[in-house]
MDTraj code that builds the backbone (N, CA, C; nanometers):
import mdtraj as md
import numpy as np

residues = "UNK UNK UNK UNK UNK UNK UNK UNK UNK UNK UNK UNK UNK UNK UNK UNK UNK UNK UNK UNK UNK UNK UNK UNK UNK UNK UNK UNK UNK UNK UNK UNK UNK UNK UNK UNK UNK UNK UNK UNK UNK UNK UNK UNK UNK UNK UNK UNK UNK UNK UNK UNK UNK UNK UNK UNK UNK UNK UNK UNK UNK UNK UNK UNK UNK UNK UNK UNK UNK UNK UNK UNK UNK UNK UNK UNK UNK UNK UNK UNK UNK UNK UNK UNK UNK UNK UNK UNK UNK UNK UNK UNK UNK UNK UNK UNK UNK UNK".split()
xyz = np.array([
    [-2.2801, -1.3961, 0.3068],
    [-2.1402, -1.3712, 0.2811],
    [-2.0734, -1.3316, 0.4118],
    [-1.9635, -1.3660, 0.4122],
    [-1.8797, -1.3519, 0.5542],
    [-1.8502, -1.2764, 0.5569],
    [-1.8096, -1.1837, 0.7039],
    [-1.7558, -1.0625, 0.6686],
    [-1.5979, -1.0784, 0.7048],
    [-1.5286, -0.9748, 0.5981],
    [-1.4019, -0.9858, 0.5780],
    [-1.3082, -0.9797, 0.7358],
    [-1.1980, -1.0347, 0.7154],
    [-1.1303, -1.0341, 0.8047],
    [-1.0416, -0.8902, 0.8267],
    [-0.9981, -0.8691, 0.9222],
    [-0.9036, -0.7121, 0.9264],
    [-0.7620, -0.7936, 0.9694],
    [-0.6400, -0.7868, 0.9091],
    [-0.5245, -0.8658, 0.9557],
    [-0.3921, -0.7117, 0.9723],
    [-0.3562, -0.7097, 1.1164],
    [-0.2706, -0.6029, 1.1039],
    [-0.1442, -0.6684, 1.1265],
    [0.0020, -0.6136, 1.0710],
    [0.0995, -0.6237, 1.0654],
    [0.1779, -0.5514, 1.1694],
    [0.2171, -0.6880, 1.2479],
    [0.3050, -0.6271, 1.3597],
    [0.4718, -0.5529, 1.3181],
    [0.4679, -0.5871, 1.2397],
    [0.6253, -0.4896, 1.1851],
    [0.6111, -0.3942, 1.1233],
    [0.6128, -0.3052, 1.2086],
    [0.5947, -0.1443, 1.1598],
    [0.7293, -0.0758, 1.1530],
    [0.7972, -0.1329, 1.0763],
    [0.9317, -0.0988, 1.0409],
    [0.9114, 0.0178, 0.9515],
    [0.9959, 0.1518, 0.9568],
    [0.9362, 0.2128, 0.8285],
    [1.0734, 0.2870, 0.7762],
    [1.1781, 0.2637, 0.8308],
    [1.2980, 0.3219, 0.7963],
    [1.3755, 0.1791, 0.7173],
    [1.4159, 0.2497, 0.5745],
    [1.4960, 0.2033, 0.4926],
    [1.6142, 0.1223, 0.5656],
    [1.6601, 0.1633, 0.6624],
    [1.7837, 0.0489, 0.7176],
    [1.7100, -0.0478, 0.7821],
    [1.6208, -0.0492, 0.8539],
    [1.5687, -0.2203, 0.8827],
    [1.5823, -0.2888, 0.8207],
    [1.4731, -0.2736, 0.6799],
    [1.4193, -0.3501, 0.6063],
    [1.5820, -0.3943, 0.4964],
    [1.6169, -0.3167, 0.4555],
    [1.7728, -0.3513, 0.3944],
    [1.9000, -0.4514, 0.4529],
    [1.8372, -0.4945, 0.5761],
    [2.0051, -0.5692, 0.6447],
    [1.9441, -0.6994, 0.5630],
    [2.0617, -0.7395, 0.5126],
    [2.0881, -0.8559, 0.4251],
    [2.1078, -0.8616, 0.3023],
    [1.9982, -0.7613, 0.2400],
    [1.9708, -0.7657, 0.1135],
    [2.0652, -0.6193, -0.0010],
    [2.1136, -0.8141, -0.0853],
    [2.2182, -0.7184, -0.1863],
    [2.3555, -0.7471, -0.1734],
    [2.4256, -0.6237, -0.1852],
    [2.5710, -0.6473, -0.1100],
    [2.6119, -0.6402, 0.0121],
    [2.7238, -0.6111, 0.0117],
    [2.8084, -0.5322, 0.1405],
    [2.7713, -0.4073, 0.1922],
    [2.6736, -0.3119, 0.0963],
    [2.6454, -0.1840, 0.1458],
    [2.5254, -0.2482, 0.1773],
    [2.4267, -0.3273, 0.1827],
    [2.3038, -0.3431, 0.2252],
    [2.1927, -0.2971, 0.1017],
    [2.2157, -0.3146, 0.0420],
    [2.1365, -0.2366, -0.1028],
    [2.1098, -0.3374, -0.2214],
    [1.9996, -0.3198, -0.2556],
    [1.9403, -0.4561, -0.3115],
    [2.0236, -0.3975, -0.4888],
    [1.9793, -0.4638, -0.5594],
    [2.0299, -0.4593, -0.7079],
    [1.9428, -0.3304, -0.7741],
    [2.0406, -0.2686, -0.8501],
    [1.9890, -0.1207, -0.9036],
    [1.8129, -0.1870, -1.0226],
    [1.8350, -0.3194, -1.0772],
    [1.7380, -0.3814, -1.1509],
    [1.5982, -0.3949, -1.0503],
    [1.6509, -0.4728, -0.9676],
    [1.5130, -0.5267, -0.8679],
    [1.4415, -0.3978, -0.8522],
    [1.5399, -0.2836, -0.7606],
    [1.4903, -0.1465, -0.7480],
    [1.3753, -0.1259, -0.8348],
    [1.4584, -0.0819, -0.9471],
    [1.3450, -0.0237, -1.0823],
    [1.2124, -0.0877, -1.0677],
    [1.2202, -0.2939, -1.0554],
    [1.1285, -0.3216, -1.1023],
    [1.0366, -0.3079, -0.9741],
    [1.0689, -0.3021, -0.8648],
    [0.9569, -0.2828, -0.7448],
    [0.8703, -0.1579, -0.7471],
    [0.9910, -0.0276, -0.7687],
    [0.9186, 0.0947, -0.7642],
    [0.8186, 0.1143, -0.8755],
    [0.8311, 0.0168, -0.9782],
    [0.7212, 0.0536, -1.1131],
    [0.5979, -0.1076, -1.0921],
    [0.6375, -0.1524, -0.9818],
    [0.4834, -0.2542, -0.9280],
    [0.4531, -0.1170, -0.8172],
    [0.5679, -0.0839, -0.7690],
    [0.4445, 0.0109, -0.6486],
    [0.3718, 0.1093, -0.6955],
    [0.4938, 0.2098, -0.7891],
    [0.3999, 0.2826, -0.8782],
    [0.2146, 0.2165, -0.9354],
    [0.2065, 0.0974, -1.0362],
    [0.1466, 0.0566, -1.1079],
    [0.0476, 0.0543, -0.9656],
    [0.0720, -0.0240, -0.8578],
    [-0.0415, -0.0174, -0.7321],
    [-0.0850, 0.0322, -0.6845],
    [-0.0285, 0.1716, -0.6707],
    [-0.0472, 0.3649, -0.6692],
    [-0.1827, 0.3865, -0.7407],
    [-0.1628, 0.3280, -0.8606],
    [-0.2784, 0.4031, -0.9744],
    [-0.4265, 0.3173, -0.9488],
    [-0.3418, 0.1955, -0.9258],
    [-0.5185, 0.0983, -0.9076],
    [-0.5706, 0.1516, -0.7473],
    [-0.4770, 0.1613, -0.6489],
    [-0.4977, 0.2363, -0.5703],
    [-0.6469, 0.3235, -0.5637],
    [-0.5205, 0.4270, -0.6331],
    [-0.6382, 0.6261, -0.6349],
    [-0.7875, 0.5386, -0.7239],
    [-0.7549, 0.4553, -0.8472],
    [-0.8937, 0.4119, -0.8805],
    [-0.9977, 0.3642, -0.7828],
    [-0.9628, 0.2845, -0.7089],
    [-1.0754, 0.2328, -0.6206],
    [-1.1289, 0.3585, -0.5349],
    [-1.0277, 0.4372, -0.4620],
    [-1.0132, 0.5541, -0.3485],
    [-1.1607, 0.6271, -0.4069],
    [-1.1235, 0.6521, -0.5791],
    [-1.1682, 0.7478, -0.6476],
    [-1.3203, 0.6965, -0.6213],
    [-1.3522, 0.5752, -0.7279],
    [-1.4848, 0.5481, -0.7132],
    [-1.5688, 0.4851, -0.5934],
    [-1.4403, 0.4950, -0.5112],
    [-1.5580, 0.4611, -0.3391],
    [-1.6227, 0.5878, -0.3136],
    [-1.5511, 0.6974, -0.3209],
    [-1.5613, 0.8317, -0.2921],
    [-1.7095, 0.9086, -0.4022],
    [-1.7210, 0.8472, -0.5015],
    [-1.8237, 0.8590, -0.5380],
    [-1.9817, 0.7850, -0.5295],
    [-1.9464, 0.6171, -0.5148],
    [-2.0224, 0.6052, -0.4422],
    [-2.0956, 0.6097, -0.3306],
    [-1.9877, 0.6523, -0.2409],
    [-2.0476, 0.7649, -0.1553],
    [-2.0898, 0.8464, -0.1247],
    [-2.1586, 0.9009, -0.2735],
    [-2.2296, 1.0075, -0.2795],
    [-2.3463, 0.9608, -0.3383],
    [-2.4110, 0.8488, -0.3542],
    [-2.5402, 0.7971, -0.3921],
    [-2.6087, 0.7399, -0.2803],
    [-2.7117, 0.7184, -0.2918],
    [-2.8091, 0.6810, -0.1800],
    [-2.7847, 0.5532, -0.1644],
    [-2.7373, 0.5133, -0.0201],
    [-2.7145, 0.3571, 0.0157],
    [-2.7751, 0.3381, 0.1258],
    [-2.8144, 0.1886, 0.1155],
    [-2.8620, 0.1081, 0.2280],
    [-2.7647, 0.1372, 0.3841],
    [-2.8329, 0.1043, 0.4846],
    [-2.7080, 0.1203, 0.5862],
    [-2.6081, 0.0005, 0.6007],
    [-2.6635, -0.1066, 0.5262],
    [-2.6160, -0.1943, 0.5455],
    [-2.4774, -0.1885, 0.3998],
    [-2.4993, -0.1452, 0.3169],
    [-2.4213, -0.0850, 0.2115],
    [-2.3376, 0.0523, 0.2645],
    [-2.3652, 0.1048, 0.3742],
    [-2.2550, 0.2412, 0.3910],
    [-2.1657, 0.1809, 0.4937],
    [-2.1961, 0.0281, 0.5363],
    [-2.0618, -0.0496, 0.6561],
    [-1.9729, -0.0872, 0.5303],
    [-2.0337, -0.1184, 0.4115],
    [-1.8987, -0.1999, 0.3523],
    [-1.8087, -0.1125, 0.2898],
    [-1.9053, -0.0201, 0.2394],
    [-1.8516, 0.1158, 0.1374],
    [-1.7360, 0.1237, 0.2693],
    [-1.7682, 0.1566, 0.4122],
    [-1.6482, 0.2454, 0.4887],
    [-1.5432, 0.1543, 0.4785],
    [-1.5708, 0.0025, 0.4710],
    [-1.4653, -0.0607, 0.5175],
    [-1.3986, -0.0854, 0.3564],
    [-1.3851, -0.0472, 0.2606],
    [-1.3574, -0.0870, 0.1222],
    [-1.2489, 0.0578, 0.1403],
    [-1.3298, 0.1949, 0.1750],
    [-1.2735, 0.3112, 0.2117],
    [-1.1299, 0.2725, 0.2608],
    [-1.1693, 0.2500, 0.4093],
    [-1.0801, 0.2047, 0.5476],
    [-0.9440, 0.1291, 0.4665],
    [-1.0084, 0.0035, 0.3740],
    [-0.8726, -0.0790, 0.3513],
    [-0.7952, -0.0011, 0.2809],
    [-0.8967, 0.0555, 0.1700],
    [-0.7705, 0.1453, 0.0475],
    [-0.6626, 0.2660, 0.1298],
    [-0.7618, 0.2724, 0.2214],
    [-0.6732, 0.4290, 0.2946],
    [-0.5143, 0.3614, 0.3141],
    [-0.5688, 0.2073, 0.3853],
    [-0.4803, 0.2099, 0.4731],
    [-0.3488, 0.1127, 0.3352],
    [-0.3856, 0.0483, 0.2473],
    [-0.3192, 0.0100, 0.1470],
    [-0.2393, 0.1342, 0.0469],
    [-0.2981, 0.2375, 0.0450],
    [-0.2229, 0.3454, 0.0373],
    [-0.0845, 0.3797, 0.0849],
    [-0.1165, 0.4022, 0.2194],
    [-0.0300, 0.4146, 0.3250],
    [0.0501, 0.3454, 0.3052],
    [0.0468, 0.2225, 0.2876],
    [0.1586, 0.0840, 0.2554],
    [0.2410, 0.0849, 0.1883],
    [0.1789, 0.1788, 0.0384],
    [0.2357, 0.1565, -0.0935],
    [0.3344, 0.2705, -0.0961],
    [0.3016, 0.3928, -0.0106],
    [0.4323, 0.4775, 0.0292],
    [0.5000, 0.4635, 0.0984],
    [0.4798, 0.3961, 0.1868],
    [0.5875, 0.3551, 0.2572],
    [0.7307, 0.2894, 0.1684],
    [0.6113, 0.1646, 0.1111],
    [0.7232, 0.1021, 0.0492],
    [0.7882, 0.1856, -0.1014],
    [0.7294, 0.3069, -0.1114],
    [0.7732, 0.3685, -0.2545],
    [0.8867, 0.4500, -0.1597],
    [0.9149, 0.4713, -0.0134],
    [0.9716, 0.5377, 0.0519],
    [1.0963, 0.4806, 0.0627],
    [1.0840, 0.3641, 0.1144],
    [1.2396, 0.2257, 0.1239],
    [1.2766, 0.2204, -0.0202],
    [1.2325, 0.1970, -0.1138],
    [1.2691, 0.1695, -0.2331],
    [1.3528, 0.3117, -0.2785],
    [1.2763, 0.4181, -0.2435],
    [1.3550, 0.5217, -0.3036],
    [1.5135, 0.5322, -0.1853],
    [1.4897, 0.5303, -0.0479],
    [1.6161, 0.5103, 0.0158],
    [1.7158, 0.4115, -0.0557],
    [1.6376, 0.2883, -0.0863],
    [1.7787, 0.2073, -0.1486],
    [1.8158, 0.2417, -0.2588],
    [1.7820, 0.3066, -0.3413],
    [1.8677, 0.3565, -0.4421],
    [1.9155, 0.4815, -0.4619],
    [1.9215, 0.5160, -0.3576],
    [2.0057, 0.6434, -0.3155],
    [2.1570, 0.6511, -0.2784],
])
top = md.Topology()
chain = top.add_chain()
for i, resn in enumerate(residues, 1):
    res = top.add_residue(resn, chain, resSeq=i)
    for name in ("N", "CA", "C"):
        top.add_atom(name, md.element.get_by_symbol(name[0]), res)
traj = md.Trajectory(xyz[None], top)
């Protein structure tokens, strides 16, 4: 099996006015509907999220191969960093409907 690729994102935009020019109206603000429905996919991605976080964190507490404690970190590594993502974007979302 191959090992996974790592792909980082050069737009590290993290303030609500970047990401908003265009979108919506004249104030830059997307539709009060779309809003709702993004923040309750980010929410919903939040929860599958902490699930994985949760049970990496326990399998990390059973006896593994070494070759099983590279993938465990990197399964770790992605969720950390998919975390991170999902507040961000629960962060813009809450700016635009402010």
């Amino acid at each position: 099996m191959p090992a996974p690729s790592k792909s980082h994102s050069t737009n590290q935009t993290s303030s609500a006015d970047g990401v908003a020019a265009g979108v919506g109206g004249p104030d830059g603000k997307m539709p009060l509907t779309v809003n709702k429905q993004l923040r309750s996919l980010a929410h919903d991605l939040s929860n599958s999220l902490e699930t994985i976080m949760q049970a990496s964190y326990l399998l990390g507490q059973a006896e593994l191969k070494e070759t099983d404690k590279k993938w465990l970190s990197m399964v770790e590594n992605a969720s950390r960093d998919a975390a991170r993502i999902s507040r961000e974007m629960r962060e813009i979302l809450r700016a635009q409907s402010e």
